[in-house]
Each structure stands twice: as C-alpha cells, then as structure tokens.
Backbone of each chain as ProteinMPNN parsed JSONL, in Angstrom:
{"seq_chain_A": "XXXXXXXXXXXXXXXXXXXXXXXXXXXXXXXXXXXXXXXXXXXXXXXXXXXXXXXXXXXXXXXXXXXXXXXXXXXXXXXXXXXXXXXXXXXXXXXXXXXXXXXXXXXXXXXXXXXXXXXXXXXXXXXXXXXXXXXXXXXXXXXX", "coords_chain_A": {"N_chain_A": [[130.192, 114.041, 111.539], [132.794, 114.374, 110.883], [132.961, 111.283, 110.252], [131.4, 111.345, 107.73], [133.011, 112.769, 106.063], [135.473, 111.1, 105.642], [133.698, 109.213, 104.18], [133.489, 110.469, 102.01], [135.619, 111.005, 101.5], [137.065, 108.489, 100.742], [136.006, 107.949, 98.847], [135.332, 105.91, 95.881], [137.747, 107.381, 93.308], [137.102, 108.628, 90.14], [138.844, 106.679, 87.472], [141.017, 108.11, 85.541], [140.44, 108.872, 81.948], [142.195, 106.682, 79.718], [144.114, 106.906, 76.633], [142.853, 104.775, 73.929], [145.17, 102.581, 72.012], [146.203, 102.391, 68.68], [146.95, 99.1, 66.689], [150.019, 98.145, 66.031], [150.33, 97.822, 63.304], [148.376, 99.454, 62.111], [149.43, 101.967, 63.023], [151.977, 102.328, 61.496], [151.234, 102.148, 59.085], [149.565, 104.212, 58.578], [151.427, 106.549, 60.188], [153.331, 106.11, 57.94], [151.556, 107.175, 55.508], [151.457, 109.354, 56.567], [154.04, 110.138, 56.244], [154.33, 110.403, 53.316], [152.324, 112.212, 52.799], [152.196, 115.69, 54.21], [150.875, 115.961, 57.127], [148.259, 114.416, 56.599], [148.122, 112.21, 58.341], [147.954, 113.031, 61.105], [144.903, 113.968, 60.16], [143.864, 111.068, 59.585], [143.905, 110.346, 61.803], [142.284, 111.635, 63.293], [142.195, 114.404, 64.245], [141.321, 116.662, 62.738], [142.233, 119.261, 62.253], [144.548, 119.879, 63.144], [146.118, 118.648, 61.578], [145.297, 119.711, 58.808], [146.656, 122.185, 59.608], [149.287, 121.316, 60.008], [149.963, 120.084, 57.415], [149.36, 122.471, 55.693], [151.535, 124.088, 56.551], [153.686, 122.551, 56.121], [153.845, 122.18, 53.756], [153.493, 124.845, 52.504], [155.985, 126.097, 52.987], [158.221, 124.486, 51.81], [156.845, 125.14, 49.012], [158.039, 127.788, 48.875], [159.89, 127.617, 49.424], [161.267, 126.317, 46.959], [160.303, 128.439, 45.542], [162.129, 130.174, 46.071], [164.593, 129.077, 44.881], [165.751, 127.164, 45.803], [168.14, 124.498, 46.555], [167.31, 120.823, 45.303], [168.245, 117.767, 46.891], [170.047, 115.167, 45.591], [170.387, 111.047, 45.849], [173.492, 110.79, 45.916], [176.598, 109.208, 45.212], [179.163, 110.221, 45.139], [179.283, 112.099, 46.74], [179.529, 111.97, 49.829], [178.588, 113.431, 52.128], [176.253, 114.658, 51.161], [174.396, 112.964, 51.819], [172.934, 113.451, 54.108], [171.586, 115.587, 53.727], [169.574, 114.838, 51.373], [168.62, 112.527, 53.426], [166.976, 114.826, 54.871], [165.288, 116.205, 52.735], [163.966, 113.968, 51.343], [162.176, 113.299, 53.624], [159.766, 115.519, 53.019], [158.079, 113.798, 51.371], [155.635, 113.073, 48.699], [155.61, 115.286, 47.195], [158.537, 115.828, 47.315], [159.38, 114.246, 45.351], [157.941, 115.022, 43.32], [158.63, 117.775, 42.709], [161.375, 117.061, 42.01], [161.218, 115.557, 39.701], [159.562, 117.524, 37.696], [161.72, 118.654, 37.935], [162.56, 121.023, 39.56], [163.732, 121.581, 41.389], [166.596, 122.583, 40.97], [167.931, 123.896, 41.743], [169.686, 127.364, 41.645], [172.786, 128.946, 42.506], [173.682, 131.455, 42.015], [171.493, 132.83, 42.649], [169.951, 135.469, 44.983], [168.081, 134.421, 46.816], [169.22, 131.684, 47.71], [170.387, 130.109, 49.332], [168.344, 130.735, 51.779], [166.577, 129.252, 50.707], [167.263, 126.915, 49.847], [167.797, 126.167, 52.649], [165.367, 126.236, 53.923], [163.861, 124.35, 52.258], [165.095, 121.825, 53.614], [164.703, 122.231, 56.313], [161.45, 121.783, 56.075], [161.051, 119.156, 55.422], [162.558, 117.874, 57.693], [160.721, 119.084, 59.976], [158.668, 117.267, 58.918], [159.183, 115.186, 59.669], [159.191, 114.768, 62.511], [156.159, 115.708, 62.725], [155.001, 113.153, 62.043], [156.304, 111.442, 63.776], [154.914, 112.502, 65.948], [152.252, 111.907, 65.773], [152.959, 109.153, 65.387], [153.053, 108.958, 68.092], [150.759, 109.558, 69.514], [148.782, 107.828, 68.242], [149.742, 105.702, 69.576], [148.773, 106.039, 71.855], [150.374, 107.327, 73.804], [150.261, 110.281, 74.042], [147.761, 113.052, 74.409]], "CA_chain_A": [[130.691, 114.935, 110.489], [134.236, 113.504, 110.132], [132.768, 110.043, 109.815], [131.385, 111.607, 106.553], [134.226, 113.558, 105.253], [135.945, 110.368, 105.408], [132.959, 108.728, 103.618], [133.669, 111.658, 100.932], [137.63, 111.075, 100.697], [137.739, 107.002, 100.353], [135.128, 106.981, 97.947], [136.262, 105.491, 94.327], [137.508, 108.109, 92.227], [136.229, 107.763, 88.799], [140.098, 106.511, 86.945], [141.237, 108.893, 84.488], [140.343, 108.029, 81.07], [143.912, 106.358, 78.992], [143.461, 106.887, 74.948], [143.134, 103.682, 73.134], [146.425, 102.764, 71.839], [145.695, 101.349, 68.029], [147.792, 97.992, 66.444], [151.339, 98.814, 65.661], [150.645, 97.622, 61.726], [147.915, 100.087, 61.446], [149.874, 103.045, 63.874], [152.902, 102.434, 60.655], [150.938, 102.578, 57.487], [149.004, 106.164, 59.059], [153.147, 106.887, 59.953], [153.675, 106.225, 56.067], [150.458, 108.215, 55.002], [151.524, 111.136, 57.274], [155.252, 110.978, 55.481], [154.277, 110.626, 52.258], [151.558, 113.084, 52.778], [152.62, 116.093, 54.994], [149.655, 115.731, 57.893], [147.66, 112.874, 56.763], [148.486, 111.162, 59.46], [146.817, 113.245, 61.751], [143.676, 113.57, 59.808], [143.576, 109.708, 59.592], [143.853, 109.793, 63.542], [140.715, 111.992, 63.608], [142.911, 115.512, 64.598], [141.925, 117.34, 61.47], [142.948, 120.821, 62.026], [146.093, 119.602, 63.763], [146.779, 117.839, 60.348], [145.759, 120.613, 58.201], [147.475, 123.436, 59.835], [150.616, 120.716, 59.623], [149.798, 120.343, 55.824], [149.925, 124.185, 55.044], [152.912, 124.82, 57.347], [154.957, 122.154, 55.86], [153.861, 121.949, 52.104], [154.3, 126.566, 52.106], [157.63, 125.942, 53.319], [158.464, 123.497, 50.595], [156.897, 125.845, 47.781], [158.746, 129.127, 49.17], [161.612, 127.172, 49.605], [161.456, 126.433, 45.453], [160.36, 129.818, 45.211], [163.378, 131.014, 46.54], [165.768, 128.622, 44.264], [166.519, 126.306, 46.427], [168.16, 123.114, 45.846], [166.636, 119.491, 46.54], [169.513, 116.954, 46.61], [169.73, 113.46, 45.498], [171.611, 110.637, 46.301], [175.137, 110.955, 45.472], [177.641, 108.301, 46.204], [180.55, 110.644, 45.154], [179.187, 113.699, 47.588], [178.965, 111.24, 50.986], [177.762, 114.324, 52.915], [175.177, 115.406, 50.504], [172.898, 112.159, 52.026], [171.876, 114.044, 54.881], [170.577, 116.521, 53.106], [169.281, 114.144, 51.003], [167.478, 112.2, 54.029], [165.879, 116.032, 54.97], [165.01, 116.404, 52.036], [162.909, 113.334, 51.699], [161.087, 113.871, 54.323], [158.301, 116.177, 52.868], [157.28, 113.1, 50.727], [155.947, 112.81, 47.509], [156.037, 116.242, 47.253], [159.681, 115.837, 47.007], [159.311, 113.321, 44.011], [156.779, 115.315, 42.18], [159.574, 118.691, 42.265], [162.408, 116.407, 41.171], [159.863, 114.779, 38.245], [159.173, 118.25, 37.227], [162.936, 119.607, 37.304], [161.978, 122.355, 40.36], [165.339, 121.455, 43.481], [168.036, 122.567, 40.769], [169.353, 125.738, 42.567], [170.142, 128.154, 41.193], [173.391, 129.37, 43.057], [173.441, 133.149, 42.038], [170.403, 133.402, 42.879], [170.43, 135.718, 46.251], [168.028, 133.725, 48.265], [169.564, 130.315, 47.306], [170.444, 129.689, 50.959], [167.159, 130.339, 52.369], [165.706, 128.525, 49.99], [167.254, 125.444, 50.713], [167.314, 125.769, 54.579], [163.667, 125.981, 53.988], [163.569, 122.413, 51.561], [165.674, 120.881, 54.053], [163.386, 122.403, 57.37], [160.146, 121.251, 55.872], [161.57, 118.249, 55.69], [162.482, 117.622, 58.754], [159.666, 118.981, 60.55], [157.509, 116.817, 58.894], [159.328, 113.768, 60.634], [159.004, 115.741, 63.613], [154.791, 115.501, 62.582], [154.998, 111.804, 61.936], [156.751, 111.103, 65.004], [153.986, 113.178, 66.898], [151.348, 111.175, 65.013], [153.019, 107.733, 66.154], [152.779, 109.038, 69.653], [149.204, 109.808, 69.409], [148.008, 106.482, 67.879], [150.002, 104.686, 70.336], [148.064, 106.152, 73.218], [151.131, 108.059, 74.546], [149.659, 111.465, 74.153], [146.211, 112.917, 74.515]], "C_chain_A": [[132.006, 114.419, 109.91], [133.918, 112.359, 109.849], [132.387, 110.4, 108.003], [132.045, 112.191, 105.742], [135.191, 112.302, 104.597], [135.545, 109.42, 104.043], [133.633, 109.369, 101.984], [135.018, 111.201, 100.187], [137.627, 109.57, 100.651], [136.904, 107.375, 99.468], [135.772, 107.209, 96.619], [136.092, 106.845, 93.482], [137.502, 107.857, 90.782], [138.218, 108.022, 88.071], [140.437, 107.074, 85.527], [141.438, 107.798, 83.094], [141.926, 107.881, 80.014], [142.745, 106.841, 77.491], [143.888, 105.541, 74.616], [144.253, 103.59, 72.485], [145.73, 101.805, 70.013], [147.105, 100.338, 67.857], [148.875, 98.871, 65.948], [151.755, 98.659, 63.828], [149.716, 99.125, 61.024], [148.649, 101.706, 62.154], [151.303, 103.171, 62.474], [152.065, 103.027, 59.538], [149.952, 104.114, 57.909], [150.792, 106.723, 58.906], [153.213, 107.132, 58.414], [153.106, 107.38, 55.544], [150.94, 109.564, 55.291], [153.043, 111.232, 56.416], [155.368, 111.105, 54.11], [153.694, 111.779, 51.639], [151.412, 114.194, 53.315], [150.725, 116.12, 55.716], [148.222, 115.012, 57.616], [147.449, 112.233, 57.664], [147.373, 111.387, 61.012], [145.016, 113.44, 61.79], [143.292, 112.394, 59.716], [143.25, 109.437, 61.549], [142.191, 110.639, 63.988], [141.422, 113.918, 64.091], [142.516, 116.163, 62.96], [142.008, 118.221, 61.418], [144.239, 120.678, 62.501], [146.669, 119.271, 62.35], [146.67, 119.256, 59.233], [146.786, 121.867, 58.433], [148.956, 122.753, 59.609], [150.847, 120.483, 58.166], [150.473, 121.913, 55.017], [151.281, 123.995, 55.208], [153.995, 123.999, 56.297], [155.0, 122.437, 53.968], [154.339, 123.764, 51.574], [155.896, 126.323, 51.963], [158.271, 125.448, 52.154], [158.173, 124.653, 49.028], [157.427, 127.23, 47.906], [160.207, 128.514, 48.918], [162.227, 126.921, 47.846], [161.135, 127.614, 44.828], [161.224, 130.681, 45.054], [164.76, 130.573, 45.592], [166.702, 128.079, 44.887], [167.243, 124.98, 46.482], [167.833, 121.403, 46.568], [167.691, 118.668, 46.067], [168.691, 115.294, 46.647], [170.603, 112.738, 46.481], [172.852, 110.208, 45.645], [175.691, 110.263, 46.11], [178.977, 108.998, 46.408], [180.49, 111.945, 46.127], [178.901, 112.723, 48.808], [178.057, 111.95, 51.793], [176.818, 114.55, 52.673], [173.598, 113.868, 51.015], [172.482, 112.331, 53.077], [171.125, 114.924, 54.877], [169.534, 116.143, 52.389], [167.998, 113.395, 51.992], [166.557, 113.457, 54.671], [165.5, 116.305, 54.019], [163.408, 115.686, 51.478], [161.536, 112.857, 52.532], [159.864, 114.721, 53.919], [158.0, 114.82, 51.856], [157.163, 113.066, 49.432], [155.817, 114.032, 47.31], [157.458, 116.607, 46.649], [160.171, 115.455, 45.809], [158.429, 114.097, 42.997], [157.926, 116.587, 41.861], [160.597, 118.036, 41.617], [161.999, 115.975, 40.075], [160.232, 116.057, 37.601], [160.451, 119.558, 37.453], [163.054, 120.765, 38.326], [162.822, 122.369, 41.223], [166.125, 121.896, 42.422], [168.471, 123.006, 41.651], [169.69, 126.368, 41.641], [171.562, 128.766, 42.657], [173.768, 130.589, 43.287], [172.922, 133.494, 42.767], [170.574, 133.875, 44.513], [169.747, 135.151, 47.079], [167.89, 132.155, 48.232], [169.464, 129.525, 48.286], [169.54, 129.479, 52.199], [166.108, 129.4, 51.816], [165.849, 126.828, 49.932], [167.56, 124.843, 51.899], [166.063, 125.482, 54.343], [163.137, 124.498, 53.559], [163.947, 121.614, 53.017], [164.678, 120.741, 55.298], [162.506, 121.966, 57.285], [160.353, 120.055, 55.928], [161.48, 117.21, 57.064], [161.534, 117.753, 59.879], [158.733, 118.052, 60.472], [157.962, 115.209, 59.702], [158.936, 113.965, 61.968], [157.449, 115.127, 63.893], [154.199, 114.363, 62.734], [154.922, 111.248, 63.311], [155.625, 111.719, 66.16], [152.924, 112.18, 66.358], [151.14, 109.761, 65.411], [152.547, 108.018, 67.681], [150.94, 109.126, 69.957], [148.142, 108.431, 69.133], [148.459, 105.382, 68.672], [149.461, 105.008, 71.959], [148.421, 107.152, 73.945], [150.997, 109.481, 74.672], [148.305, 111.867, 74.065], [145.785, 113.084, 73.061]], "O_chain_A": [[132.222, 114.118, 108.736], [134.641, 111.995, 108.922], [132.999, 109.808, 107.114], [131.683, 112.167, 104.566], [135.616, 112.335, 103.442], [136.313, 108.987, 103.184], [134.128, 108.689, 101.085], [135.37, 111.078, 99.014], [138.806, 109.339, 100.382], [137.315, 106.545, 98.657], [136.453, 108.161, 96.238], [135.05, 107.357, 93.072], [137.943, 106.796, 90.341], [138.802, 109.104, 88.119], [140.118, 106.476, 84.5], [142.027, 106.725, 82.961], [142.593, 108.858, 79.674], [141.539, 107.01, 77.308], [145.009, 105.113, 74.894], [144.625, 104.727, 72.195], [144.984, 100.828, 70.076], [148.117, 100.522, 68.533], [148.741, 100.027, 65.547], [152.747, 99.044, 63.21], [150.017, 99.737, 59.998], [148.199, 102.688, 61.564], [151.723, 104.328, 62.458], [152.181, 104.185, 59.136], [149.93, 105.007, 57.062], [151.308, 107.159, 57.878], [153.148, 108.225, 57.851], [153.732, 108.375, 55.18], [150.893, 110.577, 54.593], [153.291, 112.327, 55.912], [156.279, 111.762, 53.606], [154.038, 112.328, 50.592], [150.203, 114.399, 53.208], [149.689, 116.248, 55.062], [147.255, 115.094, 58.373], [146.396, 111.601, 57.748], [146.597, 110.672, 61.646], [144.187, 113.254, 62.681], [142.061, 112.376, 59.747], [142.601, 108.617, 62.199], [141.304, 110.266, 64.756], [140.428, 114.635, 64.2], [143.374, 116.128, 62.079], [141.878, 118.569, 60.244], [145.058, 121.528, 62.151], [147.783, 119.723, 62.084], [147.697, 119.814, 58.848], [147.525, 122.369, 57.586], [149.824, 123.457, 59.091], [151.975, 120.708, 57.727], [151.403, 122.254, 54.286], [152.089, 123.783, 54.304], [154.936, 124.576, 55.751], [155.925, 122.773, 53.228], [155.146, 124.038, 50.685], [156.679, 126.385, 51.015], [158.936, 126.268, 51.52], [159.042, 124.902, 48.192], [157.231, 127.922, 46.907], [161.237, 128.915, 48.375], [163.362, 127.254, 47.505], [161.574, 127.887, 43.711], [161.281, 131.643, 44.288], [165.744, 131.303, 45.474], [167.924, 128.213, 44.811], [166.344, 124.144, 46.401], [168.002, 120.946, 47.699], [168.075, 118.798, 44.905], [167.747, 114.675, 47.137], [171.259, 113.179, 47.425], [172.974, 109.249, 44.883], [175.633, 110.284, 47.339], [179.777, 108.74, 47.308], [181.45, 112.7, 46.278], [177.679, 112.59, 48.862], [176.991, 111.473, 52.183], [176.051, 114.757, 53.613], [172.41, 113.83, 50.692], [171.592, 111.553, 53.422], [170.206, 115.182, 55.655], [168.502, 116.805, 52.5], [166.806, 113.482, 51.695], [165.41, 113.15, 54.996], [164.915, 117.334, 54.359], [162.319, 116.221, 51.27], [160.454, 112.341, 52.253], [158.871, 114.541, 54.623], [157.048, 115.342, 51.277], [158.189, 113.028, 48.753], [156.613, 113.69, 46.436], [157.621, 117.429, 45.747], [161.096, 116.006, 45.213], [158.296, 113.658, 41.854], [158.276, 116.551, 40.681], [160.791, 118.458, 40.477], [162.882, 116.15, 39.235], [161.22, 115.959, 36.873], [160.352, 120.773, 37.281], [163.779, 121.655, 37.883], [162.727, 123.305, 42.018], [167.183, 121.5, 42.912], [169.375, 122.556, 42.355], [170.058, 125.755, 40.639], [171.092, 128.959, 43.778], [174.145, 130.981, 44.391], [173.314, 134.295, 43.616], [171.116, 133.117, 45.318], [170.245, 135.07, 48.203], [166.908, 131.49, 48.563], [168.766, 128.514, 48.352], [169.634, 128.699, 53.147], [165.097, 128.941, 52.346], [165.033, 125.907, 49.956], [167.62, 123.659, 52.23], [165.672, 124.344, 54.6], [162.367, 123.74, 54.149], [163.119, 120.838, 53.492], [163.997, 119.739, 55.513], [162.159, 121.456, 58.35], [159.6, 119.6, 56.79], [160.752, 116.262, 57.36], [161.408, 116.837, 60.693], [157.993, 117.784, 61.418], [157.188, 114.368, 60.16], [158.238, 113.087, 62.476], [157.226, 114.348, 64.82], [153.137, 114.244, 63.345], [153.951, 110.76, 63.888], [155.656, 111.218, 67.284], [153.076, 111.258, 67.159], [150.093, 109.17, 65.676], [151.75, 107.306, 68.291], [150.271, 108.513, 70.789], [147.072, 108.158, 69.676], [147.893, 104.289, 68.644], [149.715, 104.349, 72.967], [147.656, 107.858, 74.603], [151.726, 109.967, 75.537], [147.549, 111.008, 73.612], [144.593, 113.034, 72.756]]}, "seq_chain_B": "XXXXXXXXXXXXXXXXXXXXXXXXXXXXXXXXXXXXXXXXXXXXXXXXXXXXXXXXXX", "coords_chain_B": {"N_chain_B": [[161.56, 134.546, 42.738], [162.178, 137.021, 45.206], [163.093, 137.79, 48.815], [163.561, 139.551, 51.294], [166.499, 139.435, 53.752], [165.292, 139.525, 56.309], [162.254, 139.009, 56.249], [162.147, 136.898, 55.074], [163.227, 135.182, 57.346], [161.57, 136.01, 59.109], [158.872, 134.348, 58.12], [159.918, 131.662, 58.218], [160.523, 131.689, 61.035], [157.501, 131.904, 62.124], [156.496, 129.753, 60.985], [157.733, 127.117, 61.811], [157.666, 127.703, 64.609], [154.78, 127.768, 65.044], [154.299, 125.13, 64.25], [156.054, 123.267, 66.185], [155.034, 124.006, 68.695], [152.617, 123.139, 68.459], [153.166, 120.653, 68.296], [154.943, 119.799, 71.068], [152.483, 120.857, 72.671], [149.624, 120.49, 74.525], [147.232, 122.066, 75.38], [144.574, 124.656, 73.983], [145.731, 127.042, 74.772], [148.075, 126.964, 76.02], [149.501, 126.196, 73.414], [149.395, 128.267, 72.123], [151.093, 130.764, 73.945], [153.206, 129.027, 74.161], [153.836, 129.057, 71.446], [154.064, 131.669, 70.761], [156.512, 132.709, 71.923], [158.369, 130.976, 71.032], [158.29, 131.887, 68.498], [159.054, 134.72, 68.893], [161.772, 133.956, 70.519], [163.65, 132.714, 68.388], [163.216, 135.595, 66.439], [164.797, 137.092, 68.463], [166.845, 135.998, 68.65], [168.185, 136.18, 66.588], [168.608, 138.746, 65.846], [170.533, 139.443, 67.973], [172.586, 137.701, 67.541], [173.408, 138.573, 65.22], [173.872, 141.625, 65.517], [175.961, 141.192, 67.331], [177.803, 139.733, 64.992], [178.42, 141.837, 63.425], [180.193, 143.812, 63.975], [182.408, 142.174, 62.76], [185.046, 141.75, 60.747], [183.898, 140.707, 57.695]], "CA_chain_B": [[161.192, 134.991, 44.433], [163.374, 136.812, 46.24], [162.403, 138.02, 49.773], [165.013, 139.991, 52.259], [166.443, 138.28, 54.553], [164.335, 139.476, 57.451], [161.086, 138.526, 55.398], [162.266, 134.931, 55.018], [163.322, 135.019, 58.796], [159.892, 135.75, 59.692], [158.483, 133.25, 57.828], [160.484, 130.801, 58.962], [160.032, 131.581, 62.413], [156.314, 131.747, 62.13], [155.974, 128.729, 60.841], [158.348, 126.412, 62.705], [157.121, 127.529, 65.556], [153.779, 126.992, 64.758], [154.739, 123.266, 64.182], [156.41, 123.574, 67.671], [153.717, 125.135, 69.537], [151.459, 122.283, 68.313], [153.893, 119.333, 68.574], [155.19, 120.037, 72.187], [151.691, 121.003, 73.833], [148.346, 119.955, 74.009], [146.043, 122.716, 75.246], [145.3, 125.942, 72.715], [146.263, 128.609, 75.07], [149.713, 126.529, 75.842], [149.956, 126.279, 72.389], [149.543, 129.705, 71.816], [151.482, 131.155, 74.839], [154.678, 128.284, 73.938], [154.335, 129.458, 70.109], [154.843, 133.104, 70.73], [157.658, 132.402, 72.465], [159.372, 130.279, 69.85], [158.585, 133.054, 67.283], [159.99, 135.968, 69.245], [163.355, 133.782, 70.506], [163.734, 133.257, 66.92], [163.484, 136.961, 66.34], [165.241, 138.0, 69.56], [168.441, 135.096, 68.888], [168.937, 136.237, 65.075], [169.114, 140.149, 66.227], [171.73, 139.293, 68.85], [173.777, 137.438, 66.68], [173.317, 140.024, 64.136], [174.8, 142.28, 65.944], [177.309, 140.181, 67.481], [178.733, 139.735, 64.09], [178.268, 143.449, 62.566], [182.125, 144.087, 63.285], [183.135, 141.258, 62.062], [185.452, 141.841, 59.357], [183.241, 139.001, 56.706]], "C_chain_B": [[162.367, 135.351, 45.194], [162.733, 137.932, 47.342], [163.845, 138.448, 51.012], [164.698, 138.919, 53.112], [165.989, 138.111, 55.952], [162.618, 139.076, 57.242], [161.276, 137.11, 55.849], [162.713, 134.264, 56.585], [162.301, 134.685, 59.987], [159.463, 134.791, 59.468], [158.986, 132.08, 58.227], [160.121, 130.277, 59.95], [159.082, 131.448, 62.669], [155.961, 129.892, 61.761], [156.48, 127.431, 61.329], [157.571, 126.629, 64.231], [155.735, 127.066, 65.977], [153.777, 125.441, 65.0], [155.026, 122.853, 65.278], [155.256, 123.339, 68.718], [152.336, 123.423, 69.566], [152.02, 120.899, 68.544], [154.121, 118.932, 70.19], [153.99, 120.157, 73.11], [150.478, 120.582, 73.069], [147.043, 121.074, 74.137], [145.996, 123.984, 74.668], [146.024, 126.905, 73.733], [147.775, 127.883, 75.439], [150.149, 126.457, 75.227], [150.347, 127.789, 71.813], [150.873, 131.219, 72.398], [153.529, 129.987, 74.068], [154.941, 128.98, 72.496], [155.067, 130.801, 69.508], [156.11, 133.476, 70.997], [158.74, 131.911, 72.1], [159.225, 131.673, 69.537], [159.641, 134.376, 67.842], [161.494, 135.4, 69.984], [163.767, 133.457, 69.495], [164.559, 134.933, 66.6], [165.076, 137.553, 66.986], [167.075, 137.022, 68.859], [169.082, 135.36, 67.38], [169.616, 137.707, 65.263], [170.29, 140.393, 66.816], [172.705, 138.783, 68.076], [173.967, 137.905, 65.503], [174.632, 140.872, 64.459], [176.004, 142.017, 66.423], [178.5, 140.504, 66.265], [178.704, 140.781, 63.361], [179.501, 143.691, 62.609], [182.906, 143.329, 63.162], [184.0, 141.369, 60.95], [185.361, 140.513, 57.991], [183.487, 139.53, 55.606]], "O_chain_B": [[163.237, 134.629, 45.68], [161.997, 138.831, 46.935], [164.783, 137.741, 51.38], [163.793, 138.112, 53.326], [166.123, 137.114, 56.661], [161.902, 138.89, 58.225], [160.718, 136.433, 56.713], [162.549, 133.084, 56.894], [162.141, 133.932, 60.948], [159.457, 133.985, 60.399], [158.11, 131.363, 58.711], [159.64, 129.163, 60.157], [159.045, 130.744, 63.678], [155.235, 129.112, 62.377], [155.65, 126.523, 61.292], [156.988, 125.72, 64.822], [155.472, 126.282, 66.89], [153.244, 124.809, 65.913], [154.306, 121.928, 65.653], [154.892, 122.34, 69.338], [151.576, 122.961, 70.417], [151.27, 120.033, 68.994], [153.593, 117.908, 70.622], [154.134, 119.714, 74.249], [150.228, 120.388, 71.879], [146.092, 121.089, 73.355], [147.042, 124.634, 74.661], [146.987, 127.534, 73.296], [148.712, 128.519, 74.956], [151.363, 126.513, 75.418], [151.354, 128.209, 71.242], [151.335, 132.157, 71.749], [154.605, 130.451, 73.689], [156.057, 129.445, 72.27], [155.891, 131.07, 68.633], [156.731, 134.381, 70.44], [159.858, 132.167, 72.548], [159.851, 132.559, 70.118], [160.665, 134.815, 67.32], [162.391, 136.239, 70.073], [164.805, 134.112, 69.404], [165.73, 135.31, 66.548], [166.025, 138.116, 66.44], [168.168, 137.576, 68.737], [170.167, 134.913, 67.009], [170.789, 137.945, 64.972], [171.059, 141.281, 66.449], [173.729, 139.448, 67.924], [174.871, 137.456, 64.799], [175.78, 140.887, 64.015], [177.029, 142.549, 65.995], [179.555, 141.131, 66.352], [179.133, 140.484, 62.246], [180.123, 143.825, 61.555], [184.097, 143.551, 63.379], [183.44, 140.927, 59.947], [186.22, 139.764, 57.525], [183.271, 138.914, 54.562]]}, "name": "protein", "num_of_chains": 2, "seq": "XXXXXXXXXXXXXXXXXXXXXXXXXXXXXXXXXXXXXXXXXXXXXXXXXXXXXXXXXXXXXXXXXXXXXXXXXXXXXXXXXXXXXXXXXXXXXXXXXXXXXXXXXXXXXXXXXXXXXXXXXXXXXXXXXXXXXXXXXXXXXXXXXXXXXXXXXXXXXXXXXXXXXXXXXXXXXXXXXXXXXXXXXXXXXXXXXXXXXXXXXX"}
C-alpha cells in the first residue's frame, strides 16, 4: 500500500502550462496600436472584452471630460510644468489629436465643472498607459 | 455638461476602478470583489475628507 502511494507521489506531474511570450518588435507595434487606440492592444492579443471594456472606459472618460469643459494642453516651452499634463494628456491617443484638430481641450475656465473635466482628460490618459503597460505584460508571457 | 460634483465622483470612481479591477487581477470574481472595493474606497476616502475639510474656513 505505501509502496503505491509512493508510486502515486513521484509520478511526473504534468508542468504547468507558461504563455508564449511573442517577439519584442511585434509585443511594441500592438504597445503602439493599444496607445494610439485606447484597447487595441488587447484585442490584437486575442482578450477582446478586456480591450473593449478598456476602450469604453477610457474613450467615455475622454468625451465627459470635453463634456465637462475641460482643457487638453499642448506643448508649451514658456509653461515648463504644463508638459506633464501635456504627456497625460497624450496618452489617450489619436483621440487626443482628433479633439485638438477639431478645437474641443480649450477650457472653458468659468465653466463650473472645468476641474473635473480636466482631471478626467488627464485620468484617461493615464490609465490608458496603465492598459498598454498591461498589454506589454501579457504579450511578453508575464501574465496569464 | 455640467454634472455635481458627486455625479462626476461616481463616475470617476466607477470607471477607474473598473480599469483597476481588470489590470491588477486575473480571475472575474477577483476582479469583481477587488473592483468594488476600489469604487467604495473612492467613495468612502472623498466623504472623509469632505468632512475633514467642512470647517475649514476656504
């Protein structure tokens, strides 16, 4: 009986499966896709409700946040500070380029929810690096 | 658009955490269980410092 228990406990356990890790040229240009595109990235990885629900979340945010009269900042050499707002800003992508095109980050400063409105630009933003960065991890194997 | 500022709080919180919830974990009910949890310390950490600063002379 213990000779077979033993039998039981050496025998090969089957080695948990790793995720394929892909090349680090094609794990960038998905990266790109996903920051140009908010959750791209994960639909390119094969995750596509992970990617859409990251789509909505970030692109609402972004049109509440111009809803609200919020402002999207450029880059300013004479405002030094204003280019970290600037790099959150860029972050949602072309998104970001298509509101500036079409005149939509002034601000309004009156306006009473000016402030939430561009926490919100700047948040979407940033999350979506956040998304990216989850995205690299994923195509490099390092998460399931 | 203008939206009080417990409206836009919510939203916020809902949807960050969301992002959260899904970034941080992998299986749904950990997702679900971590996301609630964002949303309501959210809630719970704006109330407190709400009040906090109510006799503030701002």
């Amino acid at each position: 009986m213990d000779q077979a228990n033993q039998q039981v406990e050496s025998a090969p356990q089957p080695a948990p499966v790793e995720p394929e890790a892909m090349n680090m040229v094609a794990t960038l240009g998905i990266c790109s896709a996903g920051w140009l595109i908010p959750g791209l990235a994960h639909i390119l990885i094969g995750r596509w409700i992970r990617g859409l629900i990251f789509a909505a979340s970030v692109l609402l945010m972004f049109a509440l946040g111009l809803g609200m009269h919020g402002k999207l900042y450029d880059l300013e050499f004479d405002e030094p500070l204003h280019v970290f707002a600037f790099i959150a800003n860029i972050g949602t992508g072309i998104p970001y380029w298509i509101a500036e095109r079409f005149n939509l980050g002034i601000g309004t400063m009156t306006w009473p929810s000016y402030d939430y409105g561009t926490t919100y630009l700047w948040v979407c933003g940033l999350l979506n690096y956040l998304i990216v960065l989850d995205a690299f991890d994923i195509a490099q194997g390092r998460k399931p | 658009m203008i939206l009080s500022h417990f409206t836009a709080l919510v939203i916020f919180a809902l949807i960050v955490s969301t992002v959260f919830a899904l970034i941080t974990k992998n299986e749904p009910r950990e997702q679900f269980r971590y996301g609630v949890f964002v949303f309501l310390s959210f809630l719970a950490v704006a109330f407190v410092v709400g009040w906090i600063m109510y006799p503030l002379p701002l």
